[in-house]
Rosetta silent file (secondary structure, phi, psi, omega in degrees, C-alpha in Angstrom):
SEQUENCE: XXXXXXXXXXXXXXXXXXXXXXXXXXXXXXXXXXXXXXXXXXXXXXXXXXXXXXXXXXXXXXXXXXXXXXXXXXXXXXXXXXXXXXXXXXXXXXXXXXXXXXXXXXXXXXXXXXXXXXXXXXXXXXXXXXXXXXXXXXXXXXXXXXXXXXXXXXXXXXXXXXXXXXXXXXXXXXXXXXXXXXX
SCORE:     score description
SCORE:     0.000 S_00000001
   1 L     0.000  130.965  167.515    8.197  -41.868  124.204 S_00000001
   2 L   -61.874  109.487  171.229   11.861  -43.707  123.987 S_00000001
   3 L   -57.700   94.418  174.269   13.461  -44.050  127.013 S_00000001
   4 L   -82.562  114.182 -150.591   16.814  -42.796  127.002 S_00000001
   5 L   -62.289  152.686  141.644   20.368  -43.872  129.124 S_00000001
   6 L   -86.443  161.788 -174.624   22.575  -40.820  130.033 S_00000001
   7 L  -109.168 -175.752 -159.998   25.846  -42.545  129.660 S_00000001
   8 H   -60.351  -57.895 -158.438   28.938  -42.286  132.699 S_00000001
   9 H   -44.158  -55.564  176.797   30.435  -39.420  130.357 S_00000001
  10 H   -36.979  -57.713  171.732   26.985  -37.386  129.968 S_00000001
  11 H   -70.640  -28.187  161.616   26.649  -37.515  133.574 S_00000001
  12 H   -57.898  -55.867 -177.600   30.368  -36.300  134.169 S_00000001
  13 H   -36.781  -66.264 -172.190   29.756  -33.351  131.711 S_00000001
  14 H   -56.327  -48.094  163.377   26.792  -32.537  133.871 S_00000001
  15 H   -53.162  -40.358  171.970   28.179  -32.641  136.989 S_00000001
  16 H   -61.048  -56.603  160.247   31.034  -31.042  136.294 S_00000001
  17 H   -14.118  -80.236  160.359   29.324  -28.369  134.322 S_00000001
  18 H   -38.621  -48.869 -175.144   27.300  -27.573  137.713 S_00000001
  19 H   -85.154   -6.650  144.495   29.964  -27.313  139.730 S_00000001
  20 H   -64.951  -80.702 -148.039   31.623  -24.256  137.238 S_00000001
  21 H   -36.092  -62.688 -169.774   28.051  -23.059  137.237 S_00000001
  22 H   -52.454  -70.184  153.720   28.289  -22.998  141.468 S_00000001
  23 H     2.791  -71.612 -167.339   31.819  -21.502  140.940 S_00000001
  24 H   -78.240  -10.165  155.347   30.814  -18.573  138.976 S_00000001
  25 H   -97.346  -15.170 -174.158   28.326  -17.731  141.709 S_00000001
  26 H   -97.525  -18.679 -172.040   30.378  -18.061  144.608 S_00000001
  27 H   -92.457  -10.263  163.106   33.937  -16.804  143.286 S_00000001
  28 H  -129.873   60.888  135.870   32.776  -13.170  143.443 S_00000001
  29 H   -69.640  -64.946 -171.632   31.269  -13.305  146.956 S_00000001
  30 H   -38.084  -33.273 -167.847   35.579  -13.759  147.696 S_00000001
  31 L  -132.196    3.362  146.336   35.961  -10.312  145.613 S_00000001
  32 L  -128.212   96.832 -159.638   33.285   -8.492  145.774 S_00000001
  33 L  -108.639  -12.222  177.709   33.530   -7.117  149.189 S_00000001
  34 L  -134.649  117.536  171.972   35.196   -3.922  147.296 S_00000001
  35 H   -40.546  -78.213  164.144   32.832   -3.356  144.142 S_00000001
  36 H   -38.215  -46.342  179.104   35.993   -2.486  141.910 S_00000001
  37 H   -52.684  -46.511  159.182   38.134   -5.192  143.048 S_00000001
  38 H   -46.931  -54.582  131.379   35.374   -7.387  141.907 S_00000001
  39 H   -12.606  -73.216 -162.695   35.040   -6.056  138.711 S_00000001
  40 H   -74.647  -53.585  173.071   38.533   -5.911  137.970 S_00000001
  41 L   -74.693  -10.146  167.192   39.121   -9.763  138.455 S_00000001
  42 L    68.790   18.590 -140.190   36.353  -10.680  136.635 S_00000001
  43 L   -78.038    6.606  158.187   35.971  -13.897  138.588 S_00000001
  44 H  -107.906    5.010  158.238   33.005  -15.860  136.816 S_00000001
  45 H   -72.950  -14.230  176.297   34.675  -15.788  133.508 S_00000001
  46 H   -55.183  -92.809  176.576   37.331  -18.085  135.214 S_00000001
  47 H   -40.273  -17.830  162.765   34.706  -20.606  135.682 S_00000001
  48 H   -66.629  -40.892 -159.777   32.815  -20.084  132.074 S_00000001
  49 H   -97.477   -5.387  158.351   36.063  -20.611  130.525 S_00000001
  50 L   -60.618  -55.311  149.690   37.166  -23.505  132.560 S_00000001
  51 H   -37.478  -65.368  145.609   34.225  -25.205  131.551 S_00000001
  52 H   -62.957  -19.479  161.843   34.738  -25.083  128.221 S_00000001
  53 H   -75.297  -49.857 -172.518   38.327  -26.641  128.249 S_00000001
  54 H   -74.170  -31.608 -168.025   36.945  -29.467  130.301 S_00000001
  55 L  -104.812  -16.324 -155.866   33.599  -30.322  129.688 S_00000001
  56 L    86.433  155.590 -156.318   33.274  -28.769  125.877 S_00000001
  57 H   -55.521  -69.684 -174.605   31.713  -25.940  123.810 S_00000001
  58 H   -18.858  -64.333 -149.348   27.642  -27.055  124.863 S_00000001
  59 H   -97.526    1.515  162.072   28.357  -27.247  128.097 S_00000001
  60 H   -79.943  -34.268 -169.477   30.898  -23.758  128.410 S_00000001
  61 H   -95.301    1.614  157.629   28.755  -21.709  126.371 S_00000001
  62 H   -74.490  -23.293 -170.294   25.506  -23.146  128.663 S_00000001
  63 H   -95.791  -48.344 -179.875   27.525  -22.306  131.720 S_00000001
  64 H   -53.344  -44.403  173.388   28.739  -19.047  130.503 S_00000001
  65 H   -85.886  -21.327  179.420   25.201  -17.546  129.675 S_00000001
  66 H   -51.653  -46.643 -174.132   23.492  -19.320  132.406 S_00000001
  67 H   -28.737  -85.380 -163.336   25.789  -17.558  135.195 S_00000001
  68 H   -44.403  -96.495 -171.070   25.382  -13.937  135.036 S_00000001
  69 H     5.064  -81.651  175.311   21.537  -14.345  134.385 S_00000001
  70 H   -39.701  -59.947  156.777   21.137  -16.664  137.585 S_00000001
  71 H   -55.262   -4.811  173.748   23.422  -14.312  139.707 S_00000001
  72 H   -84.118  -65.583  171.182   21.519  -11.602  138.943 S_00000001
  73 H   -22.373  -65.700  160.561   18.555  -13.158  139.916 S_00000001
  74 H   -87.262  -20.138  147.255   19.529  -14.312  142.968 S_00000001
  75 H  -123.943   22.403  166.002   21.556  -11.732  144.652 S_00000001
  76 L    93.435  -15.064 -173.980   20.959   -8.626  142.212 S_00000001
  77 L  -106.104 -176.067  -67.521   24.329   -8.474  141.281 S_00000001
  78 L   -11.129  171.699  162.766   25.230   -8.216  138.368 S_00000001
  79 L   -73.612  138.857  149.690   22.215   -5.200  137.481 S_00000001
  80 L   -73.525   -9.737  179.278   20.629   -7.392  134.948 S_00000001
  81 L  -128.464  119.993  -42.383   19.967   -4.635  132.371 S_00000001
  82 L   -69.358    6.189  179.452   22.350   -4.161  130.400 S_00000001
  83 L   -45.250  -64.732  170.378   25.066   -5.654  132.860 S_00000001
  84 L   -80.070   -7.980  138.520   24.284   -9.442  133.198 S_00000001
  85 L   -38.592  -78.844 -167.100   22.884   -9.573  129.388 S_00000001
  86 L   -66.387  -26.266 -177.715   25.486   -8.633  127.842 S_00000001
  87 L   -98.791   -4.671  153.635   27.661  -10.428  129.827 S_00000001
  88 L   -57.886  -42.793  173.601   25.867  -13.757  129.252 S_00000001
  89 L   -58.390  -41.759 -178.441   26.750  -13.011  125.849 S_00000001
  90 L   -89.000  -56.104 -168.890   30.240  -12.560  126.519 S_00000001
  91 H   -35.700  -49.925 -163.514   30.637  -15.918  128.813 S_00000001
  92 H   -63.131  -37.825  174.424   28.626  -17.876  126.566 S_00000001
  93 H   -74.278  -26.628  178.746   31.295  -17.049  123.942 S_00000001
  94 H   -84.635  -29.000  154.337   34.379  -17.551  126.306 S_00000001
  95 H   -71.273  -33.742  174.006   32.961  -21.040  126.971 S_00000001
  96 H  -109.302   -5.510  135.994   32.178  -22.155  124.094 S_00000001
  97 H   -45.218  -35.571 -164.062   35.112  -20.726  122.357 S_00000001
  98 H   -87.468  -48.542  168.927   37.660  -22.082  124.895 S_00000001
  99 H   -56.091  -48.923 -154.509   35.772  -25.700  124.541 S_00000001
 100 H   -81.078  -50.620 -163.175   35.143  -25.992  120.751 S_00000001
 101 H   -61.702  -31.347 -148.026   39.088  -24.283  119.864 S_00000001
 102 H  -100.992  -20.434 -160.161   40.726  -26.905  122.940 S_00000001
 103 H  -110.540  -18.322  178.274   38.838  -29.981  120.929 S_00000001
 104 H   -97.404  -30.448 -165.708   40.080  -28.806  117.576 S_00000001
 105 L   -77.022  143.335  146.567   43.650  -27.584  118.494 S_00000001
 106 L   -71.053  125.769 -171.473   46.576  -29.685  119.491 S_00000001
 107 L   -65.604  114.231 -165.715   46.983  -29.976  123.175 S_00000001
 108 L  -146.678  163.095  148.027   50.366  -27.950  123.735 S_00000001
 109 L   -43.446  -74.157 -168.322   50.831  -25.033  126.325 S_00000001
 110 H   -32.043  -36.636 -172.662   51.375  -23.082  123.364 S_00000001
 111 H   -86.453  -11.445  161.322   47.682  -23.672  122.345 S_00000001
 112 H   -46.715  -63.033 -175.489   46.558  -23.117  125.323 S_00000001
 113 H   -60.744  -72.461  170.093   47.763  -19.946  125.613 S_00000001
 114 H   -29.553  -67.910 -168.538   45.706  -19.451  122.009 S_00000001
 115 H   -60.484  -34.991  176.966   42.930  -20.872  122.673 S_00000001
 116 H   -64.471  -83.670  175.531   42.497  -18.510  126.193 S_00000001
 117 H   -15.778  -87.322  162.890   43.480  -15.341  124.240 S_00000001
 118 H    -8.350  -84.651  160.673   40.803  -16.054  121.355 S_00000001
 119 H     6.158  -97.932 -161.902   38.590  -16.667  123.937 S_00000001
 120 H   -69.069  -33.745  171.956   38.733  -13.694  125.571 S_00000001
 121 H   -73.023  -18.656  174.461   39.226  -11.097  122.327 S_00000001
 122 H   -73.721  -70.776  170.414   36.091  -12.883  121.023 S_00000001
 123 H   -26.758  -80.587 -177.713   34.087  -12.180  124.255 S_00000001
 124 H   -25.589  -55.810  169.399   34.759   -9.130  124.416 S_00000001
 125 H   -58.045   -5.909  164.154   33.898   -8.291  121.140 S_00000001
 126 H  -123.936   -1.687  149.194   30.591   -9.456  121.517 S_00000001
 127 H   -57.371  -32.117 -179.190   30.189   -8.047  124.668 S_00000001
 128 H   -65.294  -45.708 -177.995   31.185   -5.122  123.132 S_00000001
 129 H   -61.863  -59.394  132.172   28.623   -5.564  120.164 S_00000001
 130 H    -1.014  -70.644 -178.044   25.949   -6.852  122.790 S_00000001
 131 H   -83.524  -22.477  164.494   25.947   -3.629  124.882 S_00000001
 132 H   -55.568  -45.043  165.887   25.564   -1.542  121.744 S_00000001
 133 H   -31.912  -57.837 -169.009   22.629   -3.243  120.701 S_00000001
 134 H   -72.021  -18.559 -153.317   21.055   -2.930  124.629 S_00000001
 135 H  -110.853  -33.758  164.023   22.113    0.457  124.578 S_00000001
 136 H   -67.600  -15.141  147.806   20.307    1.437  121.412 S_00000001
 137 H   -46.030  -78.185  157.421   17.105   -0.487  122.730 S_00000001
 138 L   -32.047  -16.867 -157.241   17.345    1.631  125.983 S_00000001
 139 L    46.083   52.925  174.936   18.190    5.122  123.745 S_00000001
 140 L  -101.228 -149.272  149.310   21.170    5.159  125.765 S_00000001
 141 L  -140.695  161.389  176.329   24.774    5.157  123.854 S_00000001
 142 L  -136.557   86.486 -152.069   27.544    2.861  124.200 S_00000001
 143 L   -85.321  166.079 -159.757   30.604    4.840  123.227 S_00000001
 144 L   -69.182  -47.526  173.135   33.918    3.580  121.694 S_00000001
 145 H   -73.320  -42.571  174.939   35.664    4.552  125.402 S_00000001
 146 H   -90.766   12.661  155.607   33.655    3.214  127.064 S_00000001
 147 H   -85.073  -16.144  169.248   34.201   -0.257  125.458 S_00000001
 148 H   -58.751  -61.875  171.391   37.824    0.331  125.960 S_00000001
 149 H   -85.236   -5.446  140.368   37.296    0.605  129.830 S_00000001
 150 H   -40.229  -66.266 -169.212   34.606   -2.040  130.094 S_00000001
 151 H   -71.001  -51.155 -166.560   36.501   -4.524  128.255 S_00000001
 152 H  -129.719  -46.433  171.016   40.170   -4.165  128.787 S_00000001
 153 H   -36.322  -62.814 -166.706   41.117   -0.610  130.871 S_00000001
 154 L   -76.544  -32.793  176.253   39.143   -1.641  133.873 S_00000001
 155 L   -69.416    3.304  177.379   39.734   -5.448  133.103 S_00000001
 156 H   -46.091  -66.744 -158.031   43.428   -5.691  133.739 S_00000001
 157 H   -69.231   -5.103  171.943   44.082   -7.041  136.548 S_00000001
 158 H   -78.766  -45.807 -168.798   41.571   -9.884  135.682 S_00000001
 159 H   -70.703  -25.377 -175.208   42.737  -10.525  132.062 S_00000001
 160 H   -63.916  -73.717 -161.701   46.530  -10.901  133.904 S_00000001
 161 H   -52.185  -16.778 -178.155   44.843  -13.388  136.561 S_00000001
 162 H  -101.304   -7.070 -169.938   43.160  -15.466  133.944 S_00000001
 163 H   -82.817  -24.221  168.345   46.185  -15.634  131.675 S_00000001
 164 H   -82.448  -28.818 -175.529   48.091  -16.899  134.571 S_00000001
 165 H   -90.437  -60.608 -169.768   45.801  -18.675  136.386 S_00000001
 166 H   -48.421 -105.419 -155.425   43.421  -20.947  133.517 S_00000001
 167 H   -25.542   -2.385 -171.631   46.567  -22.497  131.831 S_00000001
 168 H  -112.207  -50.062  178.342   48.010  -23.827  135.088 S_00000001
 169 H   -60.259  -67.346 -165.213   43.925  -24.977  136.141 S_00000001
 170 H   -60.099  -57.416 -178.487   43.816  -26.780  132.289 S_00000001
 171 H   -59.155  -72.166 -163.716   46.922  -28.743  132.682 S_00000001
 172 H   -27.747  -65.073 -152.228   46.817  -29.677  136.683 S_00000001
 173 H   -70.190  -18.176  163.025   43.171  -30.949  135.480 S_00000001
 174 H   -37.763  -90.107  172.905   44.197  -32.567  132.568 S_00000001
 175 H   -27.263  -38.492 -177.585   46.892  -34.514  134.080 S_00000001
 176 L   -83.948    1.957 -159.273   44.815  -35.346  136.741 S_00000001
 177 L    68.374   16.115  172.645   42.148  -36.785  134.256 S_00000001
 178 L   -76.620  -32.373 -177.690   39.152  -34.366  134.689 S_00000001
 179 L   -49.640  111.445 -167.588   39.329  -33.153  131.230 S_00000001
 180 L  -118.252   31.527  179.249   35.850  -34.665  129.237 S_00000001
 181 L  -125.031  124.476 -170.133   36.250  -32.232  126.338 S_00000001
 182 L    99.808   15.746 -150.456   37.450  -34.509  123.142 S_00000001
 183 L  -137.858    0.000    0.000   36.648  -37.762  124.684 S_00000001
């Protein structure tokens, strides 16, 4: 079998990669100390989608589905059925949308802004698609309202915090040279 180098970059990717992965298990111990609050901020897509501006679509949409999955595992939260499924499914898409669109796109604010937005109407939408599927597996339903308050009703105060927060994270890191996505 052919031995194979990782090169400096490979190993950046990876590291970096991990430490959004660590992120998205650890940022909602900070919020969810009130179940809703936790919820509401959403706080491992921040790190899924983070991911994908810096490191690129592979390693955002590996980071995105990997999360939920792992956090379920290890402390139960999300419920893994259909909660952390479906929401792999969503992550996986906000990383490796936010990575593949930031690598195609001209780097601008403006695009920025795009590229988050996308993001996040794509996730949904296949979160949305995702729990119908799980819910017709289950013989449950997954009604029109309640993708409306999964996705965006309940999701406010999160969808505010990431439109304010990621574009401010993607430049600082940029500037600073962390950014491995394009390179």
């Amino acid at each position: 079998m052919p031995k194979t180098k990782m090169t400096s970059l490979q190993i950046r990717r990876l590291t970096y990669a991990a430490l959004f992965l660590a992120l998205a298990l650890v940022l909602p111990f900070l919020t969810g100390q009130i179940p809703e609050v936790g919820s509401a901020l959403c706080p491992m897509h921040i790190p899924a989608l983070l991911c994908g501006f810096m490191c690129g679509w592979p390693w955002g949409m590996a980071v995105g589905f990997i999360a939920p999955l792992l956090r379920s595992v290890l402390f139960g939260m999300p419920a893994m059925f259909p909660g952390a499924v479906a929401m792999a499914f969503e992550l996986a898409v906000y990383g490796g949308m936010a990575g593949f669109l930031r690598r195609k796109l001209p780097r601008t604010n403006g695009t920025t802004y795009a590229v988050l937005l996308i993001s996040m109407i794509a996730g949904r939408l296949v979160w949305g698609a995702v729990r119908v599927i799980l819910a017709g597996l289950s013989g449950s339903t997954f009604t029109w309202a309640l993708f409306l308050a999964g996705a965006i009703t309940n999701a406010i105060p999160g969808i505010i915090l990431q439109l304010v927060l990621i574009p401010i994270l993607v430049v600082a890191m940029e500037r600073a040279g962390f950014s491995l996505n394009g390179k």
